[in-house]
C-alpha positions in Angstrom: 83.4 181.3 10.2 82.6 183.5 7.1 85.2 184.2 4.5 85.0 188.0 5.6 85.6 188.7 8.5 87.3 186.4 11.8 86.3 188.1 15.0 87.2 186.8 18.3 86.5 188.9 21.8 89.0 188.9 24.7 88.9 190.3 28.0 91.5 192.7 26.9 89.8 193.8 23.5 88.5 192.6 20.1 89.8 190.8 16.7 88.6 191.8 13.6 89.6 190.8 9.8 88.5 193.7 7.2 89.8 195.3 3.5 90.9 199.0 3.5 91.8 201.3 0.9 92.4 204.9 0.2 94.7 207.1 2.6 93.8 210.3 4.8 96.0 213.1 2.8 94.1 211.6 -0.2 90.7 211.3 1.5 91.0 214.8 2.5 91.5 216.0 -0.9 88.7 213.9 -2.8 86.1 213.6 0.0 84.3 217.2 -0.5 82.4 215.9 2.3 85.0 216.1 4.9 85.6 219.8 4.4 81.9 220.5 4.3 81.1 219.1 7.2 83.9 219.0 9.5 85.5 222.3 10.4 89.2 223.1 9.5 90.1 223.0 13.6 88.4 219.6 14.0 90.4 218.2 10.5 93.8 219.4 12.2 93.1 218.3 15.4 92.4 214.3 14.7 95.8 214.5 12.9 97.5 213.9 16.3 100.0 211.8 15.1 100.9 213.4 11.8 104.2 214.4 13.3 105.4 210.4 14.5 107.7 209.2 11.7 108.1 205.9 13.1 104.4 205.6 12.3 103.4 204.7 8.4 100.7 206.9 6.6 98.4 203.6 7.2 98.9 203.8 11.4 98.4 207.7 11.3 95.4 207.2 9.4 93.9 205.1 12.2 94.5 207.7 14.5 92.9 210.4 11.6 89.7 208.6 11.4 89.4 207.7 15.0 89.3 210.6 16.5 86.9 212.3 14.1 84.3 210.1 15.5 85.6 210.6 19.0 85.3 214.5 18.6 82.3 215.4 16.4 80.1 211.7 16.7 77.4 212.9 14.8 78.7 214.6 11.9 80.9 211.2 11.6 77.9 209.4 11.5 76.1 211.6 8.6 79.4 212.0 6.2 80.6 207.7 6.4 78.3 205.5 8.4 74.9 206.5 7.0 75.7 205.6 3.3 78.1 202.6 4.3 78.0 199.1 2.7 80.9 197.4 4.0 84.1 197.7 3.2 84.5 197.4 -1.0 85.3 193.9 -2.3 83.8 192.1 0.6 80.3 191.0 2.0 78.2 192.4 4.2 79.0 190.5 7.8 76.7 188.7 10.2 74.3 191.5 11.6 75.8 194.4 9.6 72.6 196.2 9.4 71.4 196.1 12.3 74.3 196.6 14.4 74.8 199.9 11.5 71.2 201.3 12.6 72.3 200.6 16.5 75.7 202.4 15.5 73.8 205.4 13.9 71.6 205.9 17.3 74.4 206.1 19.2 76.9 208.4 17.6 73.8 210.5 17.0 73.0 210.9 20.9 76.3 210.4 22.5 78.6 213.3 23.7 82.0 214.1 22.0 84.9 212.0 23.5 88.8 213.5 24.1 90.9 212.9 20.8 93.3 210.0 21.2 97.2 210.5 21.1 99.8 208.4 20.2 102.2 206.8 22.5 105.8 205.5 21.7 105.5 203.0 24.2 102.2 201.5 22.9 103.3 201.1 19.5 106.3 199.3 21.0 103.9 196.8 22.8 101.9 197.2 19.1 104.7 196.4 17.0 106.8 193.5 18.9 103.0 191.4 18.7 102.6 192.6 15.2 105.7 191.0 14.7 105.5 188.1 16.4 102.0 187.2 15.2 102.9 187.6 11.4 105.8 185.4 11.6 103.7 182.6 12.7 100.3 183.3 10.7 98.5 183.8 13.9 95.5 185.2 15.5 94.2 186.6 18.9 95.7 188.2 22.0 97.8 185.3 23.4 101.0 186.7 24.1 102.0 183.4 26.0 104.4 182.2 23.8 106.1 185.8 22.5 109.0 187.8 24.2 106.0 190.3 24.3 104.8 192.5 27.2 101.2 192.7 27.8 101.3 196.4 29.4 97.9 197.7 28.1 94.3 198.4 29.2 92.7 197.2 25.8 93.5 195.6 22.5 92.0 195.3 19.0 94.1 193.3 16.5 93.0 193.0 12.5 94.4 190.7 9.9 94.3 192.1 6.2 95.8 193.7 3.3 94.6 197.0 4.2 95.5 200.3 2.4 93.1 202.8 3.9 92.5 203.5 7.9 88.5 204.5 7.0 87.2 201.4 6.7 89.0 199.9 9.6 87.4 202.3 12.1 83.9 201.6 9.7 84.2 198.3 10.1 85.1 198.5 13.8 82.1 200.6 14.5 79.7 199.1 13.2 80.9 195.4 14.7 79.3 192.9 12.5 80.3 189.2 13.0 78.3 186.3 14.9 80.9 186.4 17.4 80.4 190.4 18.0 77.1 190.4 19.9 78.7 192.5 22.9 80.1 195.3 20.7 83.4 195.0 21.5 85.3 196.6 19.0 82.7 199.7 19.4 83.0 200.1 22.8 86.7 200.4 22.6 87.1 202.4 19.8 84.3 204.9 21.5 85.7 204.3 25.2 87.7 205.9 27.7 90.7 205.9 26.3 93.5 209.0 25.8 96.1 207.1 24.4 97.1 204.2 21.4 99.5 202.7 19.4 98.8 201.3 16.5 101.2 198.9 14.1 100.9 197.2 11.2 102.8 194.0 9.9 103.8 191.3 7.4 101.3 188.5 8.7 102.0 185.3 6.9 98.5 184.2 6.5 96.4 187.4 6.0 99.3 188.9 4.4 99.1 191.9 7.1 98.6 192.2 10.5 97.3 195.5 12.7 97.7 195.4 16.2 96.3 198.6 18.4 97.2 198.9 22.2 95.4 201.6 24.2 95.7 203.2 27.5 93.5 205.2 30.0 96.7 207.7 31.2 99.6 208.1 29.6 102.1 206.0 31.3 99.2 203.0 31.8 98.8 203.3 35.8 
């Protein structure tokens, strides 16, 4: 198990541990690229959960950077994934390159996907294992031993001090790791989802925790 990133796959969804930094107001502002490349409409529209204040800047910006790969894929993949080494301060993980080039080919061919939204619900499933997992220092999806409702189609959870939501969906996307092989994180991240919540906690051991709950229709039937 490297030092850089723990990744374990469920039937449910995907584990990662990664550094971020930055935020999305900020990025917006220094990234000239973003503006360039990305038209006005498609900047406003990813911001779908710029108006939930029970979300922190760090959980909106998840949304942020999500759904401008979900709506313009290959203009994503030109402005952050072609120049990306891994998130700063960290090693490459096992198969980054690789799995970057097979990341590149397919934002660069696939079709634009529907922009996520935020549910209250979700973040409520989000936050009560965000909780529960930081308070004990642990890892996974097991919700056994929590007053925690399952409730969701999918599930990615992350462990780290992270500032920025950029290179949590990097690092997600591209889906290095030995234990990654099947893309897990990817496939979720670019699937059929329409709806998420996302929540991020004290985590005893990684000092935060991010738990993300998605659904295929909004009330999860």
């Amino acid at each position: 198990m490297s030092q850089r990133k723990i990744s374990l796959l469920t039937t449910y969804g995907c584990l990662t541990l990664v550094l971020l930094c930055g935020g999305v107001l900020q990025a917006c502002k220094s990234n000239e690229s973003i503006v360039r490349d990305f038209s006005p409409a498609e900047i406003a529209a990813a911001n779908t959960a710029a108006n939930e204040s029970y979300l922190s800047p760090i959980e909106k910006e998840v949304f942020y950077y999500l759904n401008l790969v979900r709506m313009n894929p290959k203009v994503f993949a030109r402005t952050y994934v072609k120049d990306y080494l891994g998130a700063p301060g960290y090693t490459k993980g096992y198969a980054f390159d690789e799995r970057k080039i097979s990341l590149m080919r397919r934002l660069t061919t696939m079709q634009p996907l529907p922009i996520i939204k935020p549910s209250r619900k979700l973040f409520d499933l989000a936050e009560c294992f965000a909780v529960a997992q930081g308070k004990k220092g642990e890892i996974g999806h097991d919700r056994s031993a929590t007053n925690c409702n399952v409730g969701y189609h999918a599930e990615c959870c992350s462990y780290g001090n992270y500032t920025s939501g950029l290179y949590y969906v990097l690092e997600l996307l591209v889906d290095s790791g030995e234990n990654n092989a099947a893309l897990g994180h990817r496939n979720i991240l670019l699937g059929d989802f329409l709806f998420m919540g996302v929540a991020q906690r004290d985590h005893t051991r990684y000092r935060k925790g991010v738990v993300l709950d998605f659904w295929r229709t909004e009330n999860g039937k």
